[in-house]
mmCIF file of the N, C-alpha and C atoms, coordinates in Angstrom:
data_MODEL
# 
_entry.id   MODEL 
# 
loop_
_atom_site.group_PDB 
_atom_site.id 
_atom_site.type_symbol 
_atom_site.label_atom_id 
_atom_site.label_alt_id 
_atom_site.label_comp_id 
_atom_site.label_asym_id 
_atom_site.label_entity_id 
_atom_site.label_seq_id 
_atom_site.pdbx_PDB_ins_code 
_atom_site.Cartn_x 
_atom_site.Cartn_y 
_atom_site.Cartn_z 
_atom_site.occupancy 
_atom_site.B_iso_or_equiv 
_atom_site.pdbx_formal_charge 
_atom_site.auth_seq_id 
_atom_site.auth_comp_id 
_atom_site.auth_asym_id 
_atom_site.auth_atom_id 
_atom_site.pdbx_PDB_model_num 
ATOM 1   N N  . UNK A 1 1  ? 35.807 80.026 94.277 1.00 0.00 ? 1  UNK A N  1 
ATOM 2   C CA . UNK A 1 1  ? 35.948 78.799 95.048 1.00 0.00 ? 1  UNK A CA 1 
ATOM 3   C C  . UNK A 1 1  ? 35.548 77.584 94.222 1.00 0.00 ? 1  UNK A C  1 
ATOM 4   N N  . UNK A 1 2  ? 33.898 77.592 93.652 1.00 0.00 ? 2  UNK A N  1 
ATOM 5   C CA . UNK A 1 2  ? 33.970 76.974 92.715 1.00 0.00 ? 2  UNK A CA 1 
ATOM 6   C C  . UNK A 1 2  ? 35.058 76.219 91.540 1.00 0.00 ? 2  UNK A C  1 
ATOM 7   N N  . UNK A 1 3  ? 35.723 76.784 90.868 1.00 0.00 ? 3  UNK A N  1 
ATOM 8   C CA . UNK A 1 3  ? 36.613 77.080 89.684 1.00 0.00 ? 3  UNK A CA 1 
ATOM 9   C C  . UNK A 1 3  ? 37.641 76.340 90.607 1.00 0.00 ? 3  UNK A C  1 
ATOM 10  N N  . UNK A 1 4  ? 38.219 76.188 91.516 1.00 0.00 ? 4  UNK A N  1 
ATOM 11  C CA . UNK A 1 4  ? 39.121 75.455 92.298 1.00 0.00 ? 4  UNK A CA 1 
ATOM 12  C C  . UNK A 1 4  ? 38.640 74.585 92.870 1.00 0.00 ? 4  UNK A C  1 
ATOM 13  N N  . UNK A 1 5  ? 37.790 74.127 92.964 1.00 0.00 ? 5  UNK A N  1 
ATOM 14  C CA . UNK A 1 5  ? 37.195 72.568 93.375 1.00 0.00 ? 5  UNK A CA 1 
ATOM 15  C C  . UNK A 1 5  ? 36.985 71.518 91.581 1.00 0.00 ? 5  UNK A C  1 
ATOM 16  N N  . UNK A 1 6  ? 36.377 72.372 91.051 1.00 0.00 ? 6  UNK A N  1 
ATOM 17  C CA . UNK A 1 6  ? 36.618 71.747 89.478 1.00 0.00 ? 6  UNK A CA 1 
ATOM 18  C C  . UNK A 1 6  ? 37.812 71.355 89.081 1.00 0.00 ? 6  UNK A C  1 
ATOM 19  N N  . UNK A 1 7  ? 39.000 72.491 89.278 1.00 0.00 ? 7  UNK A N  1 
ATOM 20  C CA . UNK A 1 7  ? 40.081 72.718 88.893 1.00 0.00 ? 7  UNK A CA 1 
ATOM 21  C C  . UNK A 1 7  ? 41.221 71.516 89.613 1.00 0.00 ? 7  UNK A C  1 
ATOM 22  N N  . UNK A 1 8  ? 40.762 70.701 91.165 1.00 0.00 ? 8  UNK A N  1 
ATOM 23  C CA . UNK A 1 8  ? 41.806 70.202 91.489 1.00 0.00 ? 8  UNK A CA 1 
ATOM 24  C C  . UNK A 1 8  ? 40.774 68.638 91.269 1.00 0.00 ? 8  UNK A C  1 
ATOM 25  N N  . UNK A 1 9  ? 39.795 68.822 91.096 1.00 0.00 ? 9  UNK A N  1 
ATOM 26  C CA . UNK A 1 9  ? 38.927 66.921 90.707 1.00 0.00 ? 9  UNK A CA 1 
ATOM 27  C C  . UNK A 1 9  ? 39.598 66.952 89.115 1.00 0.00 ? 9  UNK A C  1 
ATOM 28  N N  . UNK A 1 10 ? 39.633 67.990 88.281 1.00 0.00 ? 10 UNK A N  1 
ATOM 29  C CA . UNK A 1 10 ? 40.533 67.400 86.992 1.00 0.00 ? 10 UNK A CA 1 
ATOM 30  C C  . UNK A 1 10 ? 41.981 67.160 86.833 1.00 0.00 ? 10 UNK A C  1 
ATOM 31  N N  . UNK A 1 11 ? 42.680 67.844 87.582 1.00 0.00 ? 11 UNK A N  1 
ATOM 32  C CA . UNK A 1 11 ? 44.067 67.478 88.139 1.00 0.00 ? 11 UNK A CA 1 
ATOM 33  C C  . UNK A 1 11 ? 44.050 66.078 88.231 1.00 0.00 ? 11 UNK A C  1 
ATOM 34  N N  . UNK A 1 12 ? 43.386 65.704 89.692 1.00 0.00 ? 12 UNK A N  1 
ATOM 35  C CA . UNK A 1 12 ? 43.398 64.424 90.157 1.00 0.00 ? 12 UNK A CA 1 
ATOM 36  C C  . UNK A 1 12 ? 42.996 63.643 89.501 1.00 0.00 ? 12 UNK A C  1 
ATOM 37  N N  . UNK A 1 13 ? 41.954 63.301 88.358 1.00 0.00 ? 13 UNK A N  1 
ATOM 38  C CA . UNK A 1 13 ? 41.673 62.539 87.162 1.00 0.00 ? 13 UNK A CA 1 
ATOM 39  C C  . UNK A 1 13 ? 42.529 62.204 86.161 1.00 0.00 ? 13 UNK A C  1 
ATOM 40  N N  . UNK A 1 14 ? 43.519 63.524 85.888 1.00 0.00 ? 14 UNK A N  1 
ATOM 41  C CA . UNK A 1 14 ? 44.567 63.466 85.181 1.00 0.00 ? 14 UNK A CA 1 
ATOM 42  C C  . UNK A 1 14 ? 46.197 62.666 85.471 1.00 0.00 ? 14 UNK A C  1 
ATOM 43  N N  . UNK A 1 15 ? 45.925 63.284 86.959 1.00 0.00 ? 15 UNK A N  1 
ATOM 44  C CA . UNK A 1 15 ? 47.482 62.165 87.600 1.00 0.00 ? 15 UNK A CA 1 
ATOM 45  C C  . UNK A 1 15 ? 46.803 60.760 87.793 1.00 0.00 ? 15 UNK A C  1 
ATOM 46  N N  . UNK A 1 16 ? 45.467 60.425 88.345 1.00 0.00 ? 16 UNK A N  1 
ATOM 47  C CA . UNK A 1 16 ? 45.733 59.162 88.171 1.00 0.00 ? 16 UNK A CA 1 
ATOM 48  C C  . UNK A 1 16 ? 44.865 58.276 87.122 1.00 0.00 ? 16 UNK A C  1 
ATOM 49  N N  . UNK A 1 17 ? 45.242 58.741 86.356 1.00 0.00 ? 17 UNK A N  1 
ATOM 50  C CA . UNK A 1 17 ? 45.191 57.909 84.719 1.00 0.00 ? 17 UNK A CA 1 
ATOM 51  C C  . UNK A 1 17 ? 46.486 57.647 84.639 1.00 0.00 ? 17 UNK A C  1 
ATOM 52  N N  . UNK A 1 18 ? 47.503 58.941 84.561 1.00 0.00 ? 18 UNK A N  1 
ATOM 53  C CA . UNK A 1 18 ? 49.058 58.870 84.207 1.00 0.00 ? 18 UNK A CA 1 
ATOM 54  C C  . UNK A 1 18 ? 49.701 58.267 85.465 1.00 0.00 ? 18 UNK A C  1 
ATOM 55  N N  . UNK A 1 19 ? 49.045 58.260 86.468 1.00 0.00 ? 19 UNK A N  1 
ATOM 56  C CA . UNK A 1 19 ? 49.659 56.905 87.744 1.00 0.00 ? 19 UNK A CA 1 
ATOM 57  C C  . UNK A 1 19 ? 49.402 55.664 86.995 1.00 0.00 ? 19 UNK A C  1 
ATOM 58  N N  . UNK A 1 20 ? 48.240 55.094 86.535 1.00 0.00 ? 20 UNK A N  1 
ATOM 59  C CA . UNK A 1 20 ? 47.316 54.132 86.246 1.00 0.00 ? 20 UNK A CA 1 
ATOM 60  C C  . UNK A 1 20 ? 48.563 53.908 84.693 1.00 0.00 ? 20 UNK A C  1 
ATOM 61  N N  . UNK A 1 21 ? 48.644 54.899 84.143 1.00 0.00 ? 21 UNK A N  1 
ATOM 62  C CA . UNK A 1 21 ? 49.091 54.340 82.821 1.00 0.00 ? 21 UNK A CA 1 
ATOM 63  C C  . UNK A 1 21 ? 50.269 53.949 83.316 1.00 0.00 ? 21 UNK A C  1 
ATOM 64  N N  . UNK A 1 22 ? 51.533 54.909 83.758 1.00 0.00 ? 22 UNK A N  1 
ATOM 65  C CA . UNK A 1 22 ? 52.909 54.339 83.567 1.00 0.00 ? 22 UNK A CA 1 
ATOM 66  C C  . UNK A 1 22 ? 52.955 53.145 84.861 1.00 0.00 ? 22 UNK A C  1 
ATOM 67  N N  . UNK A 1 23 ? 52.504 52.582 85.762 1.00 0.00 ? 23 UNK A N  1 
ATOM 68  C CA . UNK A 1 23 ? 52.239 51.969 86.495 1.00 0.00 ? 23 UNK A CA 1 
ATOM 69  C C  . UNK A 1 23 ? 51.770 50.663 85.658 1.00 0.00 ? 23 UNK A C  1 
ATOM 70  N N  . UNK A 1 24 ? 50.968 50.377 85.000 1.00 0.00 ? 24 UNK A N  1 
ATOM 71  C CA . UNK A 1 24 ? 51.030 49.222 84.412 1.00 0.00 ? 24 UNK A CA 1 
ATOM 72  C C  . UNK A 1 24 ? 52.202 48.387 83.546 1.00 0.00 ? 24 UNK A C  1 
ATOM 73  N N  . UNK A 1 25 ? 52.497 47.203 84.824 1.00 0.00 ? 25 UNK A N  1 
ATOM 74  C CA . UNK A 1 25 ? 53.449 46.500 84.169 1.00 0.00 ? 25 UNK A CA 1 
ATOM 75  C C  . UNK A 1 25 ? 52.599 45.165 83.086 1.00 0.00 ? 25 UNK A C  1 
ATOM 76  N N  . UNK A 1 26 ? 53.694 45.138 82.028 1.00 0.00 ? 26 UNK A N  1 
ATOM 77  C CA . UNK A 1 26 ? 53.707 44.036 81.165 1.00 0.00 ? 26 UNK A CA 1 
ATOM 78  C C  . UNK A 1 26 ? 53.055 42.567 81.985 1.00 0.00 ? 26 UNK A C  1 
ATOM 79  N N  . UNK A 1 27 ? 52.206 42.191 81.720 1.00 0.00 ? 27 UNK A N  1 
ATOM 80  C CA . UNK A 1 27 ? 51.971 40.799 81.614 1.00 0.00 ? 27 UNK A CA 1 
ATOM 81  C C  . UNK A 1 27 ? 52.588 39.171 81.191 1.00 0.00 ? 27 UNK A C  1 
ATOM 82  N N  . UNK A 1 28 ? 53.458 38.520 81.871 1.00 0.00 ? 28 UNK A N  1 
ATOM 83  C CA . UNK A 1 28 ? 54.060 37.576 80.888 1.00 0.00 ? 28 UNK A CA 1 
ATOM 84  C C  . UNK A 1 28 ? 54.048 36.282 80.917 1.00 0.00 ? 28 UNK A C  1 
ATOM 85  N N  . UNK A 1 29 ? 52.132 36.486 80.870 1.00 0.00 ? 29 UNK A N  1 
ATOM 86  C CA . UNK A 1 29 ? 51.803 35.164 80.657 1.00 0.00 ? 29 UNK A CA 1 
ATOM 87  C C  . UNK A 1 29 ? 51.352 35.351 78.752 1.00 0.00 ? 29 UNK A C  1 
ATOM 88  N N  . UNK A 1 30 ? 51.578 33.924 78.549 1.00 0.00 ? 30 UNK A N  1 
ATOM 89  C CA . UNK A 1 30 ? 50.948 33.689 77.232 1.00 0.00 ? 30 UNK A CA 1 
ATOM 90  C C  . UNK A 1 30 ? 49.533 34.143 76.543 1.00 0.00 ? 30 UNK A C  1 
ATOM 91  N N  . UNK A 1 31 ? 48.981 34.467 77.513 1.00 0.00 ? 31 UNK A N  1 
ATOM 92  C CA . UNK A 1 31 ? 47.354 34.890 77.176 1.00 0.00 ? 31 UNK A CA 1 
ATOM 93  C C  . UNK A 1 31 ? 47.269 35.986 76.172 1.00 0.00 ? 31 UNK A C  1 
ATOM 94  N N  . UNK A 1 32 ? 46.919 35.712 75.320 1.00 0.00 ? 32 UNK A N  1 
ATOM 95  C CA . UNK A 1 32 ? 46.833 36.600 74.108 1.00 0.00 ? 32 UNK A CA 1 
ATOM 96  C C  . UNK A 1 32 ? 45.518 38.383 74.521 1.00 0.00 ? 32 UNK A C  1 
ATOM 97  N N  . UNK A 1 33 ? 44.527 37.043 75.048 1.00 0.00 ? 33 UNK A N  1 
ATOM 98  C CA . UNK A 1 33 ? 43.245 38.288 74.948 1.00 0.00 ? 33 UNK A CA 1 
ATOM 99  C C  . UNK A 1 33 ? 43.730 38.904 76.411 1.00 0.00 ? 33 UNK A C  1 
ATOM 100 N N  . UNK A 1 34 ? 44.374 38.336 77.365 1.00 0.00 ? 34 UNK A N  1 
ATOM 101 C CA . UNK A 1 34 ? 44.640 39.399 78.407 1.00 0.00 ? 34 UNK A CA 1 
ATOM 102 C C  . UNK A 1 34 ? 45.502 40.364 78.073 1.00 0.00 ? 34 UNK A C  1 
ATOM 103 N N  . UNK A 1 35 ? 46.710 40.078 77.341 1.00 0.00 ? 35 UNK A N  1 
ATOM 104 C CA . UNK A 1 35 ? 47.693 41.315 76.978 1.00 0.00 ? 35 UNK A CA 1 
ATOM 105 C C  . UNK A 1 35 ? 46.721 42.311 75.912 1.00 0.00 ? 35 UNK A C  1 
ATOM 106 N N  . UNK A 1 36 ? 45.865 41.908 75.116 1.00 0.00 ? 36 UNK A N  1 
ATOM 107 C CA . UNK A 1 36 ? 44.851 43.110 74.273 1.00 0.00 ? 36 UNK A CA 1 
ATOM 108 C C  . UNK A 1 36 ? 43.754 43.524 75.310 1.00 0.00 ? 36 UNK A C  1 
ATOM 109 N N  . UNK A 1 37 ? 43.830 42.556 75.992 1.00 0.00 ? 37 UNK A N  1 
ATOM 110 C CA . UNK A 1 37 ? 43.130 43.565 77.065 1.00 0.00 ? 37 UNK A CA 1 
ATOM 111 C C  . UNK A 1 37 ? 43.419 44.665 77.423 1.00 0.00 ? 37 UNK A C  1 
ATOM 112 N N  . UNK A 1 38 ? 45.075 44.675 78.162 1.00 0.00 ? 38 UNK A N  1 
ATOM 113 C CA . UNK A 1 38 ? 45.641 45.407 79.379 1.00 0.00 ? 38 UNK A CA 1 
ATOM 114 C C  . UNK A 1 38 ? 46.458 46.537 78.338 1.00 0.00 ? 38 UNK A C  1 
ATOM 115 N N  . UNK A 1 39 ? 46.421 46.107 76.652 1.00 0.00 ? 39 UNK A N  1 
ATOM 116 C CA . UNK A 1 39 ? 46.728 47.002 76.019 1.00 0.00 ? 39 UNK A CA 1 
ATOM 117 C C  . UNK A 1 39 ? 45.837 48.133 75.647 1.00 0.00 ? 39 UNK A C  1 
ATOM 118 N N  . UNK A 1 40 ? 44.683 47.505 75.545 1.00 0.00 ? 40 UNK A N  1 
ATOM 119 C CA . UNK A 1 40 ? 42.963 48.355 75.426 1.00 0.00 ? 40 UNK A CA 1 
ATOM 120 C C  . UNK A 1 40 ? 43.291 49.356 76.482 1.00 0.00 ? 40 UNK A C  1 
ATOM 121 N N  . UNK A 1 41 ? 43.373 48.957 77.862 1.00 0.00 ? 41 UNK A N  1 
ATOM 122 C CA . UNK A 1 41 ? 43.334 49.772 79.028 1.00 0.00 ? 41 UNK A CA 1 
ATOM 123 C C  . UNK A 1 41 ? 44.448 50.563 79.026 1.00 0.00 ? 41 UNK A C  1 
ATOM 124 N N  . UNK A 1 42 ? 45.196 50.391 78.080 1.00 0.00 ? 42 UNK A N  1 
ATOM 125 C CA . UNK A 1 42 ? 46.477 51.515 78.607 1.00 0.00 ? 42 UNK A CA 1 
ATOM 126 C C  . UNK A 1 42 ? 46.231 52.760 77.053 1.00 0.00 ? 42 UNK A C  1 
ATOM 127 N N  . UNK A 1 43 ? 45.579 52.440 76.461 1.00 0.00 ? 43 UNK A N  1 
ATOM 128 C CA . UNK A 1 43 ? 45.385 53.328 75.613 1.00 0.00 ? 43 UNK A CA 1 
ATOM 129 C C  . UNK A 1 43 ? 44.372 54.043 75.940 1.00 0.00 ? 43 UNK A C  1 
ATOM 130 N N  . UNK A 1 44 ? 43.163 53.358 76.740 1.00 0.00 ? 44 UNK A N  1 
ATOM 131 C CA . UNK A 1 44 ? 41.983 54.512 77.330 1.00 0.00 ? 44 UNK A CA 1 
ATOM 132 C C  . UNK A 1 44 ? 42.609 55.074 78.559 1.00 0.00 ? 44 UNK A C  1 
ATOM 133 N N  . UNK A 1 45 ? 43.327 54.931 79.337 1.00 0.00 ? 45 UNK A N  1 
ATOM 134 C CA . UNK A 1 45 ? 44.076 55.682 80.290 1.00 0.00 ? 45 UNK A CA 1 
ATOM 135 C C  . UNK A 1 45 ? 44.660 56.530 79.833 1.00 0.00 ? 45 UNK A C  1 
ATOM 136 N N  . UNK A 1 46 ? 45.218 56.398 78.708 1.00 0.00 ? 46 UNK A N  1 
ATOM 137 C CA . UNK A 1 46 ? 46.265 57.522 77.747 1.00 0.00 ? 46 UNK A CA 1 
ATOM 138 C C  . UNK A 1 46 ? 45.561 58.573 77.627 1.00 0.00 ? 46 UNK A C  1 
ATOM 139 N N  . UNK A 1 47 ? 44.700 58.022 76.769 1.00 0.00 ? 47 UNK A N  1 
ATOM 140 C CA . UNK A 1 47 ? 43.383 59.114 76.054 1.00 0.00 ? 47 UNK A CA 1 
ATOM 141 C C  . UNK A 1 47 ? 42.486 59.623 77.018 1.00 0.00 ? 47 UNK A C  1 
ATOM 142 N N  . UNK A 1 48 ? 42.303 59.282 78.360 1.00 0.00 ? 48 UNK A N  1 
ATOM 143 C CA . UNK A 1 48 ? 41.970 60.312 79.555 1.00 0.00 ? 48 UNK A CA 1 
ATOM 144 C C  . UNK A 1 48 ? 42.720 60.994 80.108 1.00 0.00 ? 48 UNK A C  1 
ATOM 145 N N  . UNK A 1 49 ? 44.152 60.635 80.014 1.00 0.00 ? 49 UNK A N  1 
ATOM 146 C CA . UNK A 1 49 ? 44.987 61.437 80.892 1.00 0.00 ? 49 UNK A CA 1 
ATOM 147 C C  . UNK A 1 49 ? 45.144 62.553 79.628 1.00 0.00 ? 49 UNK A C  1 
ATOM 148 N N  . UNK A 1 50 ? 45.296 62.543 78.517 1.00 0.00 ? 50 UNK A N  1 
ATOM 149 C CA . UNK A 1 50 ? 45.658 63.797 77.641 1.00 0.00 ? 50 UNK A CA 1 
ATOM 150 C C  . UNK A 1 50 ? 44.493 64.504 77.477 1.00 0.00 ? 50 UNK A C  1 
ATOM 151 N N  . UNK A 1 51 ? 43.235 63.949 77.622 1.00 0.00 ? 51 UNK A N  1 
ATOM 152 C CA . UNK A 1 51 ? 42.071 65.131 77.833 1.00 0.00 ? 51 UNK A CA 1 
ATOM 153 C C  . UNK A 1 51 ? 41.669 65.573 78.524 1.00 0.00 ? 51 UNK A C  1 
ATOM 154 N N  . UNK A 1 52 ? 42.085 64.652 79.769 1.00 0.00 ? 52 UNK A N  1 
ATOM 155 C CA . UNK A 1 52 ? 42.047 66.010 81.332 1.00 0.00 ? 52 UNK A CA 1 
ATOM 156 C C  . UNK A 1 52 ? 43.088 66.996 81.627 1.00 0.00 ? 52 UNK A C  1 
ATOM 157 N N  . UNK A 1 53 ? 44.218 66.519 80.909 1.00 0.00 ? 53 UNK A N  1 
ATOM 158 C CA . UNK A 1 53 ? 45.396 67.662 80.828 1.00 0.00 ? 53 UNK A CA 1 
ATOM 159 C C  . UNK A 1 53 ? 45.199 69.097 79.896 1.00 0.00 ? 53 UNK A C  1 
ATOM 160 N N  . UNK A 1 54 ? 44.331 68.362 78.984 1.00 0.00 ? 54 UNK A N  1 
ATOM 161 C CA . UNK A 1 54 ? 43.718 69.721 78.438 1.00 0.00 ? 54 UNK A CA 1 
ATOM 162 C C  . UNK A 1 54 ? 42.815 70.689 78.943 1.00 0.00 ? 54 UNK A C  1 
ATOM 163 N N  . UNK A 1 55 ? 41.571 69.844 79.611 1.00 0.00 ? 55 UNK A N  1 
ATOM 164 C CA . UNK A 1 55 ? 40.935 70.204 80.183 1.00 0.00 ? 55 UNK A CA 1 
ATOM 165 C C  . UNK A 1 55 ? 41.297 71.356 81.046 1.00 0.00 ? 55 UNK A C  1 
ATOM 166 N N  . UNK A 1 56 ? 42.728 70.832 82.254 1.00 0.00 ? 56 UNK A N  1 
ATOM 167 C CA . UNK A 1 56 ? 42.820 71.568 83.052 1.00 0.00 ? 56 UNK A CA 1 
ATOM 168 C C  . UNK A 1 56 ? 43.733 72.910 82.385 1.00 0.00 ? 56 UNK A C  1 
ATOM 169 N N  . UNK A 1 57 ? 44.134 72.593 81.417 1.00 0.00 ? 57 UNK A N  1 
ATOM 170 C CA . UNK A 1 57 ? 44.683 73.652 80.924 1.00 0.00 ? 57 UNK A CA 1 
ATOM 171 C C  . UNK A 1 57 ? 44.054 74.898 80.675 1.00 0.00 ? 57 UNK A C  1 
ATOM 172 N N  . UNK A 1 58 ? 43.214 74.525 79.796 1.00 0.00 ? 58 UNK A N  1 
ATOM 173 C CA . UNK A 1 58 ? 41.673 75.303 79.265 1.00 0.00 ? 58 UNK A CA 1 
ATOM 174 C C  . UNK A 1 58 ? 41.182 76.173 80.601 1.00 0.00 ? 58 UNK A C  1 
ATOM 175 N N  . UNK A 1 59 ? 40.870 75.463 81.661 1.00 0.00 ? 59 UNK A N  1 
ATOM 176 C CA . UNK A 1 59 ? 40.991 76.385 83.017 1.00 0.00 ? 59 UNK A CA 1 
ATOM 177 C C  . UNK A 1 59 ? 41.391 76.650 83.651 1.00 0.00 ? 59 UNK A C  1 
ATOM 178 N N  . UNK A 1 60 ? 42.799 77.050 83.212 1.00 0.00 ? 60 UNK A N  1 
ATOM 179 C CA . UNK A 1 60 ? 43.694 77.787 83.663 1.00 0.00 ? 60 UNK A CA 1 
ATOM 180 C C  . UNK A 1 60 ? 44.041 79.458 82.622 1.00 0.00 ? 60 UNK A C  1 
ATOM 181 N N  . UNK A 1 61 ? 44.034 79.071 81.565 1.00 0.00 ? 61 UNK A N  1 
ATOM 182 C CA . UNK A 1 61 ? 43.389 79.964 80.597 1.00 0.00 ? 61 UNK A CA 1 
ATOM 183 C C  . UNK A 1 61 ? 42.366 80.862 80.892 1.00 0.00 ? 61 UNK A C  1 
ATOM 184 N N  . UNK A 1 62 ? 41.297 80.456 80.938 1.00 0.00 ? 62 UNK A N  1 
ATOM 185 C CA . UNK A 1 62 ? 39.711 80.850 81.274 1.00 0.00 ? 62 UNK A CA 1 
ATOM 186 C C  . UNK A 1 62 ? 39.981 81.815 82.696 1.00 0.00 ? 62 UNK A C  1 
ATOM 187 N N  . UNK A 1 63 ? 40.429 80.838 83.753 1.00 0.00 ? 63 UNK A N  1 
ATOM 188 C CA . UNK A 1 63 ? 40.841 81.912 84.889 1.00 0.00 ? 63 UNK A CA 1 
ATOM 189 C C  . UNK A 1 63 ? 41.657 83.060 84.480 1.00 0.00 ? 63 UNK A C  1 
ATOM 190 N N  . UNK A 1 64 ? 42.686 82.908 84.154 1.00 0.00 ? 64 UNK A N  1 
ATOM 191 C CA . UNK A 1 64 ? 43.296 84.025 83.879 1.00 0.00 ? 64 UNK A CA 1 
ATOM 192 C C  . UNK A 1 64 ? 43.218 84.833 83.193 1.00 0.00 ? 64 UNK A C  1 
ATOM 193 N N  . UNK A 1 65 ? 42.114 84.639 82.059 1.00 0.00 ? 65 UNK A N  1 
ATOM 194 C CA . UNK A 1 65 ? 41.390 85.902 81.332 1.00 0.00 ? 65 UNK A CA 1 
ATOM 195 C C  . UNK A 1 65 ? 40.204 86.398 82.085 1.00 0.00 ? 65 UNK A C  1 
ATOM 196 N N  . UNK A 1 66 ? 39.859 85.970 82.961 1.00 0.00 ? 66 UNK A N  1 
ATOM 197 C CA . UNK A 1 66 ? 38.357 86.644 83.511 1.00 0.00 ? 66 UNK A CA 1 
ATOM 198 C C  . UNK A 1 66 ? 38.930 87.057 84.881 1.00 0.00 ? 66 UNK A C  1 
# 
């Protein structure tokens, strides 16, 4: 039961980063430091959504060997 409560809070971390990432539209105002902003944020959304996808992978693995 455990292992499936872990298993669906990293799911859900994972879809919404990748909601959060492809969901961010372009900015088109002139503001320089807001677009490196909202570019900052779409690369740490990236880089959470591909390590909770691993994550959940990894325990899915783990389950199915034990």
């Amino acid at each position: 039961m455990g292992f499936w409560i872990l298993f669906g809070i990293t799911v859900l971390i994972a879809v919404y980063s990748f909601i959060v990432l492809m969901t961010a539209s372009p900015n088109k105002s002139q503001n320089r430091t807001n677009d490196a902003n909202k570019a900052s944020n779409k690369k740490v959304y990236g880089i959470i959504f591909v390590v909770f996808l691993v994550i959940a992978i990894i325990e899915i693995i783990v389950y199915a060997n034990s």
